[in-house]
N, C-alpha and C positions, 0 to 999 in steps of 0.2 A: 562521553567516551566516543572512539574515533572505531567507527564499525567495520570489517572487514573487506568491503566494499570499496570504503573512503581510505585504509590504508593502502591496499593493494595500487587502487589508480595513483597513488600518492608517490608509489615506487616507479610509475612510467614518466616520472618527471623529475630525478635526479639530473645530476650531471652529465654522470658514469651508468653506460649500461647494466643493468642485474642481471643475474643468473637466476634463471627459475627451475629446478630440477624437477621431473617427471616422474615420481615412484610412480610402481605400481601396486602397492601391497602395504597393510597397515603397519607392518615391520620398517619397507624401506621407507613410507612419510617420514618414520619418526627418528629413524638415523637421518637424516635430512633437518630434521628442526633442530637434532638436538646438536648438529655439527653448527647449525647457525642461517641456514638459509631464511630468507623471510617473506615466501611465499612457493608454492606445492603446484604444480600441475599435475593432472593425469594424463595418462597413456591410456589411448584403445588399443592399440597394438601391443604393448605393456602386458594391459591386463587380458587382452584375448591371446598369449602366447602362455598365460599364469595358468588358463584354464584348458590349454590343450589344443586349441585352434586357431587357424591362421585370423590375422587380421583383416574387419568386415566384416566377421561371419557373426558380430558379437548382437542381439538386438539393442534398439534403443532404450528398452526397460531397465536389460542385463547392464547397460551402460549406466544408467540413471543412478539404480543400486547399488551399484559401486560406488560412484559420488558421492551417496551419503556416508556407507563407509569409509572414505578417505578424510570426508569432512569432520568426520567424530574423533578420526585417529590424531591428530592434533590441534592447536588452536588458531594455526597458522589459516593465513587466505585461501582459498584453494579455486586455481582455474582451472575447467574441465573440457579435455577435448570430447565434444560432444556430436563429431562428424558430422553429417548432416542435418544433425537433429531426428525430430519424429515422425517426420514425413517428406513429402516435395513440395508443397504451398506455401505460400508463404503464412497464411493462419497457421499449419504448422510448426513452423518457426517460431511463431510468435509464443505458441504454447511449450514447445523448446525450454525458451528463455523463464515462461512465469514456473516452470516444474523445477529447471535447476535451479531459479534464487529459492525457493521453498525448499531446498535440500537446505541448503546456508551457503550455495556455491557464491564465493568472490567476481569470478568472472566464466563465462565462457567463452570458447570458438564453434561457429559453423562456417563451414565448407561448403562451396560451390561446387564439388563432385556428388555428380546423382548417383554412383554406385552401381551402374550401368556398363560396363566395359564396351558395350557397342556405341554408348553416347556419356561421356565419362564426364562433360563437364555443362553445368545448365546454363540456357542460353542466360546472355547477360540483362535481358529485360526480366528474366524473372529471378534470375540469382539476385538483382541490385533490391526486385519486392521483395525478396526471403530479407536480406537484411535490415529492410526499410519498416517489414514488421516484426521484427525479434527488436529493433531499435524502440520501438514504439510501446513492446512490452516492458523493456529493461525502463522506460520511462515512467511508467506508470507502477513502478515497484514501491514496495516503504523503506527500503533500501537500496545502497546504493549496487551497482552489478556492472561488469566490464565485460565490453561487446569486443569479441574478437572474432574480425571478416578473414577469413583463408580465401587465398585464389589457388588453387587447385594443377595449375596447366602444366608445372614444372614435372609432377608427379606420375601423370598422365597422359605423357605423348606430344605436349602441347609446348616446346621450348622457347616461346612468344614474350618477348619481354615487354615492348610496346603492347601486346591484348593484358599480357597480366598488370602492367602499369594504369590502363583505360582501365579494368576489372576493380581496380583497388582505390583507383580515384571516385569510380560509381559506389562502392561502399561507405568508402570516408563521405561521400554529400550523404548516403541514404541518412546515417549516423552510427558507424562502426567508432568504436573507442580506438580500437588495436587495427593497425593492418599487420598480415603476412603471408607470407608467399613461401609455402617449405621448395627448397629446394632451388634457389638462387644460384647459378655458377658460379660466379665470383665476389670477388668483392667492388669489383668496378660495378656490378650489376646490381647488388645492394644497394651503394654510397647514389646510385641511378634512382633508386627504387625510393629511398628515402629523400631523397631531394623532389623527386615530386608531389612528395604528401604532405600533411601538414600537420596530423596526429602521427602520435607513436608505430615504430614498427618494431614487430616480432622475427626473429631469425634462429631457426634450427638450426644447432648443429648437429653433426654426425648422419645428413644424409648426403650423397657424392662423397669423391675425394677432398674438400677443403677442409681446412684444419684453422677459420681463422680464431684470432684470439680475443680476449675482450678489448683489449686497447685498441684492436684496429677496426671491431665492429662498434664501437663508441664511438671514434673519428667518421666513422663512414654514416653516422647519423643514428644505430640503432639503439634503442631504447629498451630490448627486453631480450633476451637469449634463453632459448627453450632448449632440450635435449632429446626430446619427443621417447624414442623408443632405446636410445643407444646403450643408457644405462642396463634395461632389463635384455639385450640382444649382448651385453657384456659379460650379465652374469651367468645369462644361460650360454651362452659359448665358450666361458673357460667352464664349466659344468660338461658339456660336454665332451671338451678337449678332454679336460682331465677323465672323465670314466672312461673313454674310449683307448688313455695311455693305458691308463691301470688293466682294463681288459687285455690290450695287447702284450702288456710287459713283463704284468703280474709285479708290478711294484707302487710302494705307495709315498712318495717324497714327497707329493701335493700336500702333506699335513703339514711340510714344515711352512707351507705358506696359509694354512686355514688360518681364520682369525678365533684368539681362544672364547672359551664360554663367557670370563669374568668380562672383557671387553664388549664382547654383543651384546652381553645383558644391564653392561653400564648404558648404552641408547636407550635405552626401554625406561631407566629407575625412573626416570621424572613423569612416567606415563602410567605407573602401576597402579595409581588410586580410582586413574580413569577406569580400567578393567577394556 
């Protein structure tokens, strides 16, 4: 049998880019499987706005724990944005990678951002060893696991296409499965970005204004399209829209757009024996 590990890297080598959706909560995993997707990422920002606080503030335990959560809620692959990881060393890293495949995680990402707002991104001789040991552990695993290196700069002040291009070349030698880079301007800066690599690249969307689509992120080289937080920043913003109409209006027409009982709870029937 083909273990989760060995499907998920099996989906970075189609033709045509996938779509990997980012629930954040064992409800939306499972509307997600059961619509058809065939593999799950998580959101730290997702799930640190589920619990009431801004994104970053979550730790890496609170992260970890969710993981397995999300991994039980269906039987899908599931990669984990795992930020940083558990520390700054690169041993940390390494310990990173052996705690999420013990969850049953598919794959993860770390980030070259230290979480430091006065030095937001680590220098690139110890970001390429953070990689170079999470690479080292995902080796040494009894299954398979998908290394995903994030370069950071777009996110954080840093609009460097050439540093983030040198950044994501130094991960793909250390042994990154996945490159990506949130936050790409364009698509000329993409089709740039995948033509210098030579493993798969990851592309969010729904951070800046583009809106590309999958055909033209296919053409332009990319291999995997994340969503990172926009789902759960969609439901919580018509959420808000909506009570703050009702509070002002005192009327309630948002029901004719709720989805009914019988249809939310058709997502769930093939999960019910799970508990």
């Amino acid at each position: 049998m083909t273990g989760k590990g060995e499907a998920f890297r099996a989906l970075h080598h189609a033709p045509e880019a996938f779509i990997i959706p980012n629930p954040w909560d064992v409800s939306t995993a499972r509307i997600m499987a059961t619509l058809g997707y065939r593999a799950l990422a998580t959101t730290s920002a997702g799930l640190a706005f589920s619990m009431g606080v801004a994104d970053g503030k979550l730790t890496p335990q609170m992260i970890l724990d969710h993981c397995a959560i999300m991994v039980r809620a269906t039987d899908l692959p599931v990669s984990a944005d795992l930020e940083k990881g558990l520390g700054d060393s690169p041993e940390s890293s390494a310990q990173t990678i052996r705690a999420a495949a013990a969850l049953g995680l598919a794959g993860g990402s770390l980030e070259d951002h230290t979480g430091d707002p006065a030095a937001p991104i680590y220098d690139l001789s110890l970001a390429t060893e953070r990689i170079a040991a999470a690479a080292e552990a995902r080796d040494s695993l009894p299954a398979d696991f998908v290394l995903t290196a994030r370069a950071e700069n777009y996110l954080w002040g840093r609009p460097d296409l050439d540093d983030t291009i040198a950044r994501l070349l130094a991960f793909e030698a250390a042994g990154a499965d996945v490159l990506y880079a949130p936050g790409l301007p364009s698509l000329e800066a993409i089709r740039t970005v995948c033509a210098a690599l030579s493993r798969p690249v990851n592309v969010v969307v729904g951070i800046g204004p583009a809106r590309f689509t999958r055909d033209e992120l296919t053409e332009a080289g990319v291999k995997r399209i994340s969503i990172g937080s926009s789902l759960a920043r969609l439901a919580y913003g018509e959420t808000a829209r909506t009570a703050r109409d009702m509070l002002r209006d005192g009327r309630f027409d948002f029901l004719d757009r709720a989805m009914g009982f019988a249809e939310i709870e058709a997502f769930f029937a093939p999960f019910e024996e799970r508990g």
